[in-house]
BALOBA-1460 file (C-alpha; in Angstrom, 3 decimals):
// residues 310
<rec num="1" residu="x" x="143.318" y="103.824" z="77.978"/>
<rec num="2" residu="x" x="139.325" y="104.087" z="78.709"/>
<rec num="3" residu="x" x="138.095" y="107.427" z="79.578"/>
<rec num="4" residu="x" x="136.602" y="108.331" z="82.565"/>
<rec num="5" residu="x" x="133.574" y="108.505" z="81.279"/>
<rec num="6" residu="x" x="133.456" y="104.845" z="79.719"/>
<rec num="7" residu="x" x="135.086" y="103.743" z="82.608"/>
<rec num="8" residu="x" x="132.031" y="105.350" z="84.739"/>
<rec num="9" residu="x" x="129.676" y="103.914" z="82.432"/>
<rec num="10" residu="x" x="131.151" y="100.621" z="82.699"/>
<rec num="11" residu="x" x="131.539" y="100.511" z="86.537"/>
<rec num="12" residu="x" x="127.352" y="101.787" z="86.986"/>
<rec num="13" residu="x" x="126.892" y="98.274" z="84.949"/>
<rec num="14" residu="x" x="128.357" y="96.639" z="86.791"/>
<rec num="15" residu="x" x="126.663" y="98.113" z="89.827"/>
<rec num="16" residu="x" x="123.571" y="97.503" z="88.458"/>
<rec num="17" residu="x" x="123.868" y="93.984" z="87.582"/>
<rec num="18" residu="x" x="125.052" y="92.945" z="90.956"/>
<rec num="19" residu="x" x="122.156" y="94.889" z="91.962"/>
<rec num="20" residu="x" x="119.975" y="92.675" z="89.809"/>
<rec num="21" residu="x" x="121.390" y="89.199" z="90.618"/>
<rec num="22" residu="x" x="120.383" y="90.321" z="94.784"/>
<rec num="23" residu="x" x="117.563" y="91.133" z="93.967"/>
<rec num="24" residu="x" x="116.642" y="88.037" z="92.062"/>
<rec num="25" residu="x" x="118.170" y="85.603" z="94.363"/>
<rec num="26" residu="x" x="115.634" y="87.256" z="96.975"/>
<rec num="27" residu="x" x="112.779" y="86.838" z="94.934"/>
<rec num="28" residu="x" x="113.153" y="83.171" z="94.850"/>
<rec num="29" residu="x" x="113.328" y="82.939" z="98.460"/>
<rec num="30" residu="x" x="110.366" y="85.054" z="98.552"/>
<rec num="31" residu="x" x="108.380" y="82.407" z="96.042"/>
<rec num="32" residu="x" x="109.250" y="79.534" z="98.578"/>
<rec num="33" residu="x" x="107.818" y="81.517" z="101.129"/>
<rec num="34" residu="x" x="104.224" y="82.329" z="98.627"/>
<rec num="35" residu="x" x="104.083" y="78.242" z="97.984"/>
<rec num="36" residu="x" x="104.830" y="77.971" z="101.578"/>
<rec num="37" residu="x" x="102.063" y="80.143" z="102.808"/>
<rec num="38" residu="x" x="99.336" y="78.672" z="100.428"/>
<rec num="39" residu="x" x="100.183" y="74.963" z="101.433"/>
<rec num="40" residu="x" x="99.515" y="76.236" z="105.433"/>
<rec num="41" residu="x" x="95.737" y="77.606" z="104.070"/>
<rec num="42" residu="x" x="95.479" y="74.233" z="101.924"/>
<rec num="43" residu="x" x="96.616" y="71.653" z="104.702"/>
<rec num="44" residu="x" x="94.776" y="73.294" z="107.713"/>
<rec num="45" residu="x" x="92.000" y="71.530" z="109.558"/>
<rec num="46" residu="x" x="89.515" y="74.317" z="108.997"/>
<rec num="47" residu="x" x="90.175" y="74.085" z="105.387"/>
<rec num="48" residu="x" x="89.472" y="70.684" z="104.282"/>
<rec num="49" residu="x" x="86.180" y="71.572" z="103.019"/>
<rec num="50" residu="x" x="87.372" y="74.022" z="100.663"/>
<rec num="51" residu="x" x="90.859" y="71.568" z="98.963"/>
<rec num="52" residu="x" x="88.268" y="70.059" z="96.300"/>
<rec num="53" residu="x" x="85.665" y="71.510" z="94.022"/>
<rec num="54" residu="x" x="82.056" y="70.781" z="94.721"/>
<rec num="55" residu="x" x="80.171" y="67.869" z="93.470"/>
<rec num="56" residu="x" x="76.874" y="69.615" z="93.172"/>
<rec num="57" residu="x" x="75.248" y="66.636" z="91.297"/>
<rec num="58" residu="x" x="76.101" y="64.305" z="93.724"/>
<rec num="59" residu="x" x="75.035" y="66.845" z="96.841"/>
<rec num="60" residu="x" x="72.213" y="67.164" z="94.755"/>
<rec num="61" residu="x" x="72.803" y="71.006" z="94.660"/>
<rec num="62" residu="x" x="71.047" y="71.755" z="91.471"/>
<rec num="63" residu="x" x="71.024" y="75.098" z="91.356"/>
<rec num="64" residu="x" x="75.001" y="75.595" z="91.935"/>
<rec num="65" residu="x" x="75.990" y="76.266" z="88.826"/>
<rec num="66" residu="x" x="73.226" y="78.867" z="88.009"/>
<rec num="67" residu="x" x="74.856" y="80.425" z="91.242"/>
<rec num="68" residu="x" x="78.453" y="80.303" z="91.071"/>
<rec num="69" residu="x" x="79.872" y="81.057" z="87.458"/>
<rec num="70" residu="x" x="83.680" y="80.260" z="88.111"/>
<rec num="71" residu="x" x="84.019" y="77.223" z="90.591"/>
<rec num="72" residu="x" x="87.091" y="77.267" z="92.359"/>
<rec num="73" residu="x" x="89.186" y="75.312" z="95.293"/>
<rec num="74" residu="x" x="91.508" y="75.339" z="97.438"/>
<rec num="75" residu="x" x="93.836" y="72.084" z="95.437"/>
<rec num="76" residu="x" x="93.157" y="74.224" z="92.022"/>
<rec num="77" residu="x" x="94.307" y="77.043" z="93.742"/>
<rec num="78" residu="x" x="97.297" y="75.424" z="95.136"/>
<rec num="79" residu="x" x="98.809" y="73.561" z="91.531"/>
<rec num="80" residu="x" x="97.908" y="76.854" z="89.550"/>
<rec num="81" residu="x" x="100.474" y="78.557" z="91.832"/>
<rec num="82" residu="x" x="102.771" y="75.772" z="91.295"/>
<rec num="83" residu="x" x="102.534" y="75.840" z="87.551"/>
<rec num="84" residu="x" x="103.195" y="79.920" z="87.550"/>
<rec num="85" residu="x" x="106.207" y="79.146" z="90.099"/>
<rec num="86" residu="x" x="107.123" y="76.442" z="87.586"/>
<rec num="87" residu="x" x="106.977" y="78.632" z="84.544"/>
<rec num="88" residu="x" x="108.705" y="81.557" z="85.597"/>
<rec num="89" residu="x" x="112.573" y="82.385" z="84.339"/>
<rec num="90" residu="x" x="115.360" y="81.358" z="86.758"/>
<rec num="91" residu="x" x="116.204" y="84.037" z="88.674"/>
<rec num="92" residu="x" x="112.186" y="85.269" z="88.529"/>
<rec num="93" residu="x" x="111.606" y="89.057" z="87.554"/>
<rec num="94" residu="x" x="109.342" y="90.751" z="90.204"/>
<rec num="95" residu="x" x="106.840" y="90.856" z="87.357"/>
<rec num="96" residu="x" x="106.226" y="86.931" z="87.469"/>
<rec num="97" residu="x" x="106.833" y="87.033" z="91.563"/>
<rec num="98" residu="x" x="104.018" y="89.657" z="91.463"/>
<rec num="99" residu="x" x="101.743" y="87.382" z="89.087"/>
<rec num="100" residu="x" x="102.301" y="84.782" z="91.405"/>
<rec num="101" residu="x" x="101.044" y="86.436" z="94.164"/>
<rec num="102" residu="x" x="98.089" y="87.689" z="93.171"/>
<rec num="103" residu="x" x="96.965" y="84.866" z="91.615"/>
<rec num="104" residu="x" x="97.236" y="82.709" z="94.047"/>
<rec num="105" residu="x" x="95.085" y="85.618" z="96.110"/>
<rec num="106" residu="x" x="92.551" y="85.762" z="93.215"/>
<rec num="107" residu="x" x="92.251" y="81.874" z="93.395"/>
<rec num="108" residu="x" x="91.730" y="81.511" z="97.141"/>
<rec num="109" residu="x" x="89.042" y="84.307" z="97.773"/>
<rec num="110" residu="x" x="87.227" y="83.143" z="94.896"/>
<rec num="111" residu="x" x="86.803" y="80.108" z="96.879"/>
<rec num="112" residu="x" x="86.051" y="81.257" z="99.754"/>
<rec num="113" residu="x" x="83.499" y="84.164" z="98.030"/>
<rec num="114" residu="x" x="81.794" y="81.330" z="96.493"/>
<rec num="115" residu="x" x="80.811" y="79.796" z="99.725"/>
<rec num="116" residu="x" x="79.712" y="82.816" z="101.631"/>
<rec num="117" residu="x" x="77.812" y="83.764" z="98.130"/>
<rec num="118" residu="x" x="76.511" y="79.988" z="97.751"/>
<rec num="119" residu="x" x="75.606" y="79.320" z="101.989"/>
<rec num="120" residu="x" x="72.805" y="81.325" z="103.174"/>
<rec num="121" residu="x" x="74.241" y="83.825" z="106.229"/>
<rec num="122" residu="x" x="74.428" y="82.467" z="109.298"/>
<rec num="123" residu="x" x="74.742" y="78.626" z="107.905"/>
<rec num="124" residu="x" x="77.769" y="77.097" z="109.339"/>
<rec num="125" residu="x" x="80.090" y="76.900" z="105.996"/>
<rec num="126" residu="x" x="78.814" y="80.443" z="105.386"/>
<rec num="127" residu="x" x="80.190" y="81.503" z="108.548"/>
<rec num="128" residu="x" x="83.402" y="79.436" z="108.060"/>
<rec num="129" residu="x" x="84.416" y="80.601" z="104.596"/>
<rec num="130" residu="x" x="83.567" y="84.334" z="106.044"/>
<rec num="131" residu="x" x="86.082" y="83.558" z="108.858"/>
<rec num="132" residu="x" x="88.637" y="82.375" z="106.854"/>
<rec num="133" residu="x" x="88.660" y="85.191" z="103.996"/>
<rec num="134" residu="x" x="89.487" y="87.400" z="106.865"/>
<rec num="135" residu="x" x="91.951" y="85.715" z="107.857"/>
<rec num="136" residu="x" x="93.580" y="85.314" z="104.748"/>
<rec num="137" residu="x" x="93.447" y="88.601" z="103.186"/>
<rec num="138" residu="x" x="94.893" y="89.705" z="106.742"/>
<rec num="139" residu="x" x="97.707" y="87.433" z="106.462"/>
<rec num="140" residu="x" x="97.895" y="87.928" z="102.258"/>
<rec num="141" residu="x" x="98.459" y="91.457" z="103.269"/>
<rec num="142" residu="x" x="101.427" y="91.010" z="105.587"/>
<rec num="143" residu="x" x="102.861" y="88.602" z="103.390"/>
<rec num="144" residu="x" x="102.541" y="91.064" z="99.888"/>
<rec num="145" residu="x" x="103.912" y="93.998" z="102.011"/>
<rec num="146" residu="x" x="107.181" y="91.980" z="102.656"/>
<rec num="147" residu="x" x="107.779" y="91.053" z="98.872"/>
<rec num="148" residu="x" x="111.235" y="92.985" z="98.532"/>
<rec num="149" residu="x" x="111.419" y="95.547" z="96.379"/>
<rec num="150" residu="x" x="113.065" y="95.520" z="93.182"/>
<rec num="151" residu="x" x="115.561" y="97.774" z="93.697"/>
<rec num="152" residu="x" x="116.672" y="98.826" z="90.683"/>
<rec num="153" residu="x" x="113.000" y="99.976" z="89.501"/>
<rec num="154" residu="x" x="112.769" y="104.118" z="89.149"/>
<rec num="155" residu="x" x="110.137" y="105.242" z="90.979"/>
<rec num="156" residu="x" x="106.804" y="105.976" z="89.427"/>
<rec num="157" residu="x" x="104.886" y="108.863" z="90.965"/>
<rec num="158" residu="x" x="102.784" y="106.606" z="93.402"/>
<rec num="159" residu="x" x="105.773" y="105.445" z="94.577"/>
<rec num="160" residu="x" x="107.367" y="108.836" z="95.430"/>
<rec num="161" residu="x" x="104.078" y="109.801" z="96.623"/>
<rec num="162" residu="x" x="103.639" y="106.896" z="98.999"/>
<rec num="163" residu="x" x="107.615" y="107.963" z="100.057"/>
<rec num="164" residu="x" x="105.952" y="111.234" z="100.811"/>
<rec num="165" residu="x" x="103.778" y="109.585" z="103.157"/>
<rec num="166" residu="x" x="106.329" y="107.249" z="105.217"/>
<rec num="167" residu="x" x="108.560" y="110.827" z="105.583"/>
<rec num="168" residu="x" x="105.303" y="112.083" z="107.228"/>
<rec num="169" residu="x" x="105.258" y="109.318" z="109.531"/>
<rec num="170" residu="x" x="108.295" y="109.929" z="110.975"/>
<rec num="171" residu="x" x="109.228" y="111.870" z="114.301"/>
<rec num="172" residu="x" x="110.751" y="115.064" z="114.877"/>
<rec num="173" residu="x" x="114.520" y="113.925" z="115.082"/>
<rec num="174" residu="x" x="114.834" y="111.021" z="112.322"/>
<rec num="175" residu="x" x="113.030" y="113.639" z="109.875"/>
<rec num="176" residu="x" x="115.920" y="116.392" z="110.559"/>
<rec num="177" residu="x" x="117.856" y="113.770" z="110.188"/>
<rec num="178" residu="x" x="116.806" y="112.264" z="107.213"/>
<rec num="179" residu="x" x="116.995" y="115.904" z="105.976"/>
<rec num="180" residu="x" x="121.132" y="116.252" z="106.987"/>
<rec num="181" residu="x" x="121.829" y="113.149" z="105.046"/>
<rec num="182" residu="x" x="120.117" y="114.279" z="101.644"/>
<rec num="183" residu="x" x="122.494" y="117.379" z="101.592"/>
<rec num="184" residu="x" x="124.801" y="115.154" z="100.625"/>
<rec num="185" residu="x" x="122.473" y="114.384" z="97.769"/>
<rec num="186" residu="x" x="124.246" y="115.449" z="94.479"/>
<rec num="187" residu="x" x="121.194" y="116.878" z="93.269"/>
<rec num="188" residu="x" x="119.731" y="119.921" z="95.110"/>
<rec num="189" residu="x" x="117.422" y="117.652" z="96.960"/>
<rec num="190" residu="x" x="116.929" y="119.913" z="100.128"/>
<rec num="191" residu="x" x="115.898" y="122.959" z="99.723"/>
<rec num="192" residu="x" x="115.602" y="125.663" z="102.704"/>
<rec num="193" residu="x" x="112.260" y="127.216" z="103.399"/>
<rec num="194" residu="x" x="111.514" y="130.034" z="105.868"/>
<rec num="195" residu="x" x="111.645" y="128.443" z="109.006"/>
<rec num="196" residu="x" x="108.338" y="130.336" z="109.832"/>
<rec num="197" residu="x" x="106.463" y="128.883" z="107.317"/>
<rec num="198" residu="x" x="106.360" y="125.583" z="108.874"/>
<rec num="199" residu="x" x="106.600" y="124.007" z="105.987"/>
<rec num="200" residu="x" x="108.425" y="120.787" z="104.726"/>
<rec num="201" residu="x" x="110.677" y="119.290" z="107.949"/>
<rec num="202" residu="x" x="112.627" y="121.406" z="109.871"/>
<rec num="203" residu="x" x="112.431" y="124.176" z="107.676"/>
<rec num="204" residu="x" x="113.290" y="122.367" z="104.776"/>
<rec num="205" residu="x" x="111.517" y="120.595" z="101.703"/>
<rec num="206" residu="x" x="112.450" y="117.460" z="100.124"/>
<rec num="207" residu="x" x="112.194" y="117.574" z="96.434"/>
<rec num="208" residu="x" x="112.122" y="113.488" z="95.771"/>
<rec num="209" residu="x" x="111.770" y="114.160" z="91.950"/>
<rec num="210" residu="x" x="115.386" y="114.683" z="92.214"/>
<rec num="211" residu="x" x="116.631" y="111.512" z="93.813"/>
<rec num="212" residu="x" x="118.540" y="108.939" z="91.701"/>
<rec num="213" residu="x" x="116.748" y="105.454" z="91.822"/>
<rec num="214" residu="x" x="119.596" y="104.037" z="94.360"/>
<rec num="215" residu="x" x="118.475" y="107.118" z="96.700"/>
<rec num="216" residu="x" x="115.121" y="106.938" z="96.187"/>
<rec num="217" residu="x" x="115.303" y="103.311" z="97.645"/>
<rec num="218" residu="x" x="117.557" y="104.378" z="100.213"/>
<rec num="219" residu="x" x="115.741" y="106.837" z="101.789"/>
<rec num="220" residu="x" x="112.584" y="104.429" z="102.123"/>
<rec num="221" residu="x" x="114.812" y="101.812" z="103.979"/>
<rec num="222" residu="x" x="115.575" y="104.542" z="106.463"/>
<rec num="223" residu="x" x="111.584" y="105.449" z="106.844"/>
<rec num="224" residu="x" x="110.806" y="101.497" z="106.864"/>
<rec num="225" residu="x" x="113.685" y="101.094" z="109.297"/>
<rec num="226" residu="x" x="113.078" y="104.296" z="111.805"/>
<rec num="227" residu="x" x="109.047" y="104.129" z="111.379"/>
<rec num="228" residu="x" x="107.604" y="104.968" z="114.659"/>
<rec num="229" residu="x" x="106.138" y="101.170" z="115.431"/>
<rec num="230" residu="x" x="109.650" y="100.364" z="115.062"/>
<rec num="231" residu="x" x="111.221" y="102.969" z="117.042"/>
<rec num="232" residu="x" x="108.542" y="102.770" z="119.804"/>
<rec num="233" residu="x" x="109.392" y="98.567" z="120.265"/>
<rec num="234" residu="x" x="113.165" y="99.462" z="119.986"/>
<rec num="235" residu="x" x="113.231" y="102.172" z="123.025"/>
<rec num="236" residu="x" x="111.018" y="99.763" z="125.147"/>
<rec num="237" residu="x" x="113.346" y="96.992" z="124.649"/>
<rec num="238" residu="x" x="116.726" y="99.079" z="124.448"/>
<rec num="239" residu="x" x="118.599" y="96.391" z="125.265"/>
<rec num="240" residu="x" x="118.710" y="95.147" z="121.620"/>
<rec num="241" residu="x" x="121.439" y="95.075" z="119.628"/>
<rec num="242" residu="x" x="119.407" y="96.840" z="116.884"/>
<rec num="243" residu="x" x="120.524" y="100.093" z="116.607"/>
<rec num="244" residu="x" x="117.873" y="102.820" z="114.462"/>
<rec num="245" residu="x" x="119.622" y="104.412" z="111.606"/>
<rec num="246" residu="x" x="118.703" y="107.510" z="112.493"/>
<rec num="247" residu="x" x="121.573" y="107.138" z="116.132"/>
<rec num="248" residu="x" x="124.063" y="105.346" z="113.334"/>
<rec num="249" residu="x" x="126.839" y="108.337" z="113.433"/>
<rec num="250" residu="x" x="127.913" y="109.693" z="110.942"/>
<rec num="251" residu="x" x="125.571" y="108.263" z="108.722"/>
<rec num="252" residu="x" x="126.256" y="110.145" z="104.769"/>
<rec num="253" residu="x" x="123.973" y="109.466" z="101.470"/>
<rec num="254" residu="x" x="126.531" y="107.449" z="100.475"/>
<rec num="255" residu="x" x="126.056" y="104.910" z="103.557"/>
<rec num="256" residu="x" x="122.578" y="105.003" z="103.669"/>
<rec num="257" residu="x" x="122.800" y="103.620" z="100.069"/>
<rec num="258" residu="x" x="125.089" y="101.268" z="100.881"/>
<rec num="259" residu="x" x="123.235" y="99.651" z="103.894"/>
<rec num="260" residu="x" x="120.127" y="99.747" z="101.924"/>
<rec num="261" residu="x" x="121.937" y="97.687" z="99.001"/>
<rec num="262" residu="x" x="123.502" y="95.609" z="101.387"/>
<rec num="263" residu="x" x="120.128" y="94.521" z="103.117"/>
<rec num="264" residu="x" x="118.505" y="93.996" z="99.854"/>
<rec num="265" residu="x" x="117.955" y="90.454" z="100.730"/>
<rec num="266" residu="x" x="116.430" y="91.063" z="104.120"/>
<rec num="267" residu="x" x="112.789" y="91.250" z="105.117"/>
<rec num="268" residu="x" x="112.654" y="95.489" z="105.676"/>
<rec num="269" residu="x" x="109.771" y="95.201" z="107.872"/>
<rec num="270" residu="x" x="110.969" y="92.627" z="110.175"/>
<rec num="271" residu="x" x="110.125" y="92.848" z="113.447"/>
<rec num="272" residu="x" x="107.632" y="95.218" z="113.219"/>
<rec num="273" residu="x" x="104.835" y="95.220" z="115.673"/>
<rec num="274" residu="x" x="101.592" y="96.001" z="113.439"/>
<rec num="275" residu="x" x="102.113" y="92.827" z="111.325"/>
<rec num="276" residu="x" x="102.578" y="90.932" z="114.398"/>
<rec num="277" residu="x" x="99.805" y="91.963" z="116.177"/>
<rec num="278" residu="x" x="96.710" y="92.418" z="113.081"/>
<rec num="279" residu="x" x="97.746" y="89.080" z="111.386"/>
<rec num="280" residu="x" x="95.984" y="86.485" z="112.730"/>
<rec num="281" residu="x" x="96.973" y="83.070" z="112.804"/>
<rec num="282" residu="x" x="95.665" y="79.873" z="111.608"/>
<rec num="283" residu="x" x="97.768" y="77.863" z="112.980"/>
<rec num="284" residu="x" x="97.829" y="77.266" z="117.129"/>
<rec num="285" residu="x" x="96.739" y="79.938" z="119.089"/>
<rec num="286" residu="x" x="94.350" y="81.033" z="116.262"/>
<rec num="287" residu="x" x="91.551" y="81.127" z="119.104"/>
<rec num="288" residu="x" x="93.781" y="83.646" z="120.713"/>
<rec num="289" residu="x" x="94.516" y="85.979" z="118.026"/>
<rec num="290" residu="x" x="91.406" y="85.848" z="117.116"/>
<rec num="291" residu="x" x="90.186" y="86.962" z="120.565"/>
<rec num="292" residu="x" x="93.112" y="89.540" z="120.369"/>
<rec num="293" residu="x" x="91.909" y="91.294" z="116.943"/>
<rec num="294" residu="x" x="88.291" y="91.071" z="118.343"/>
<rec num="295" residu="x" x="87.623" y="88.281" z="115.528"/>
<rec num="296" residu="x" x="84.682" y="86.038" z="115.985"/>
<rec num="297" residu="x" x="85.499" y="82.554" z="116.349"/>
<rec num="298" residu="x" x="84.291" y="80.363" z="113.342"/>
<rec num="299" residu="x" x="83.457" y="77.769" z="116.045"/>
<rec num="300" residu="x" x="83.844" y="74.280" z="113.815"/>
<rec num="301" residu="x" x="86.171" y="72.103" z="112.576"/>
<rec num="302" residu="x" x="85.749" y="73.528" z="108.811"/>
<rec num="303" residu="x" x="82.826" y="71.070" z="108.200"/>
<rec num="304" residu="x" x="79.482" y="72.050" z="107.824"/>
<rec num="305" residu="x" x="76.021" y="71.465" z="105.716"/>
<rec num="306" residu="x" x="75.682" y="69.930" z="102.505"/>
<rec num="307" residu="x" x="75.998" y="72.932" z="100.869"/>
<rec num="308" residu="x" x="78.634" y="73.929" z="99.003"/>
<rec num="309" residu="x" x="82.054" y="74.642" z="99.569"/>
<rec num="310" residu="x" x="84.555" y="76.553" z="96.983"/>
C-alpha cells in the first residue's frame, strides 16, 4: 500500500499535467487567433501597398537601399508567422506561442517603420504607414494581453510585482475580500497590521512570496475578474448574468483555485471596456473609432506616391 506521501506526490502530477494539457489546448486556439489577426492587417484595403516588398529599381528609387537596411512586407511577414506556427511542437509551449507573437509584431512594424522612415512627413504613404502602426500596435496590444497565461509557470518577481499592482487597483470591498479568502491560504499569507497604520488592505498585508503557483494564479483571476472597468460595466448593466467573484458566497482559496483552473481556457479579460474602447478597428467603422480615440484619419485608400512602401 502507497503512502500518503507518494500517493500525494502522485495525485499533484497528475494535477499538474491536466493542468498542462488546458493550457496547451488554449494556446493553439490562441495561435489561430495570431494567424487570424495578421491575415485581417495583410488582406485590408489600406494595406495593399505594404503585402509586397519594394521594387526600388524598377520605381527607380535608387537610394532605397542606402536607406532602409532590412526590407520587409507585409506577405514576408505573413508566411514567416506561418512557418513559426508550422514549426512549433503539437500542443505549442507558451515559449513558441510567445515567439510567434512577437515576431510577427517585429515583422509588421518594420514595415510599416520603413515607410514612415523612407516617405518624407506629410507624403501620403508616410502618413498612411504612420496611421496604420498605430493602429496595429493598439490592436497588437489587446491581442498580447489576452494570450492566456501558462498556468503552471511560478511567478517571477515582475510577476508578483505586477500582482501587487492589480491588488492596488481594486476597491474597498473586493480587496477585504480578497484578504478573507487568503486566510484560508496554508501559508501565513495575511498578516495583521495595526489598523492605524493604514497600511496593506484593511489592516492587513499580503505577503505574495508565500503563495503556491496555483494561488498565485488564482488570486490574479479574481483582480482580472473584479477590476474596477469590469465592475463599473457590470453594476451599470446589472441585469447580467455575470456575477463578480467578489458577491460569489462563500467563496474559500480552495474555490477561487478551482474557478481559476476551470476557466483556464477562457479569455480573462473578456468583456472588458478599455480594450473595447482604445482598440481601434480596421475593419468597418474604422472612421468611427478613429474619430472616437481622437485618431486622425489616414484619408486614402492605402495608395500613395511612388515611393516606397515596406
Amino acid at each position: 500500500m502507497p503512502s500518503s506521501k507518494s500517493a500525494s506526490k502522485s495525485t499533484s502530477k497528475s494535477a499538474s499535467k491536466k493542468r498542462r494539457k488546458v493550457t496547451q489546448s488554449v494556446s493553439r486556439e490562441y495561435l489561430a487567433k495570431v494567424r487570424a489577426f495578421m491575415e485581417e492587417f495583410h488582406d485590408h484595403p489600406k494595406c495593399a501597398t505594404f503585402r509586397e516588398r519594394v521594387n526600388w529599381k524598377k520605381l527607380g528609387l535608387d537610394d532605397y537601399p542606402e536607406i532602409i537596411d532590412t526590407p520587409m512586407d507585409l506577405g514576408l511577414a505573413r508566411r514567416t508567422l506561418d512557418e513559426c506556427i508550422a514549426g512549433v511542437s503539437s500542443p505549442p509551449t507558451h515559449k513558441q506561442l510567445e515567439k510567434a507573437l512577437l515576431q510577427m509584431a517585429k515583422d509588421v512594424q518594420l514595415t510599416f517603420q520603413n515607410a514612415i522612415t523612407y516617405n518624407e512627413e506629410g507624403s501620403s504613404l508616410h502618413e498612411v504607414a504612420k496611421n496604420l502602426l498605430h493602429v496595429f500596435e493598439r490592436r497588437f496590444a489587446a491581442l498580447r494581453r489576452r494570450m492566456p497565461p501558462d498556468i503552471t509557470q511560478a511567478p517571477s518577481r515582475a510577476m508578483r510585482e505586477e500582482l501587487v499592482a492589480d491588488i492596488g487597483r481594486l476597491d474597498a470591498d473586493t480587496g477585504v475580500a480578497l484578504v478573507e479568502i487568503l486566510r484560508g491560504a496554508a501559508n501565513k499569507v495575511v498578516v495583521d497590521l495595526n489598523v492605524e497604520n493604514g497600511h496593506g488592505i484593511g489592516g492587513a498585508e499580503i505577503t505574495l512570496n508565500l503563495l503556491t503557483t496555483e494561488e498565485f494564479w488564482a488570486v490574479k483571476y479574481y483582480c482580472i475578474q473584479n477590476r474596477p472597468e469590469k465592475m463599473f460595466m457590470w453594476a451599470k448593466f446589472r441585469a447580467s448574468a455575470a456575477v463578480p467573484l467578489a458577491e460569489k458566497e462563500p467563496l474559500t482559496l480552495e474555490a477561487l483555485v478551482e474557478e481559476m483552473q476551470a476557466n483556464a481556457t477562457n479569455d480573462w479579460y473578456a468583456d472588458e471596456p478599455g480594450i473595447r474602447a482604445s482598440a481601434p478597428q480596421i475593419g468597418a467603422g474604422a472612421a468611427a473609432a478613429a474619430a472616437a480615440n481622437g485618431e486622425a484619419n489616414d484619408g486614402s485608400d492605402g495608395g500613395g506616391e511612388d515611393d516606397g512602401g515596406g
